[in-house]
N, C-alpha and C positions, 0 to 999 in steps of 0.2 A: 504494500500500500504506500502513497505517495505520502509522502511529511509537509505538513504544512508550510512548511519556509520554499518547497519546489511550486507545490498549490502559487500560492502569491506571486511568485517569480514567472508561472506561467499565465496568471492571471493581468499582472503588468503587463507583461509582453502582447497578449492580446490584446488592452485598454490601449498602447501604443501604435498596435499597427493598424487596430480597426480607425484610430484617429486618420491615421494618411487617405484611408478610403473614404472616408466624409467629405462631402464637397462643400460644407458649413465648415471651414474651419475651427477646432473648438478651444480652448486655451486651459477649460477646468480639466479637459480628460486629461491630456498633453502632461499636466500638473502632477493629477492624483497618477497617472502610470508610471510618472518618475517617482513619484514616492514610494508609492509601494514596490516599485522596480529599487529603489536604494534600501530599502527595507528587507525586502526579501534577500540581497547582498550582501547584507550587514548579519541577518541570523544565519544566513551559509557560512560567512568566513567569522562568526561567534563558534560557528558549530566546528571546521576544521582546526581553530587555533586550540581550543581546547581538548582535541583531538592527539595533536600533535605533543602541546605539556603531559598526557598523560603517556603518551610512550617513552620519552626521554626523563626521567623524574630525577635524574642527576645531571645537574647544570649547572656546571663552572663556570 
């Protein structure tokens, strides 16, 4: 099952591209797809960094 942080990421990317297909330019979608698009990039790389401290757990 897909995790919510892809959900969002895929949900962005489609608020993003159906914007180019509007022939009403829209400036709110434009907005909210970036955000949730930097959102959903921000809990992926929450979700590798502490991925990464938990293999390496001796750091000099």
């Amino acid at each position: 099952m897909l995790k919510p942080k892809y959900i969002l990421l895929f949900l962005a990317l489609i608020v993003l591209v159906s914007n180019l297909f509007i022939e009403k330019y829209n400036v709110f979608l434009n907005v909210a797809g970036i955000i949730l698009l930097m959102l959903a990039l921000y809990q992926i790389n929450k979700g590798l960094s502490s991925n990464n401290k938990e293999k390496q757990p001796h750091e000099f």
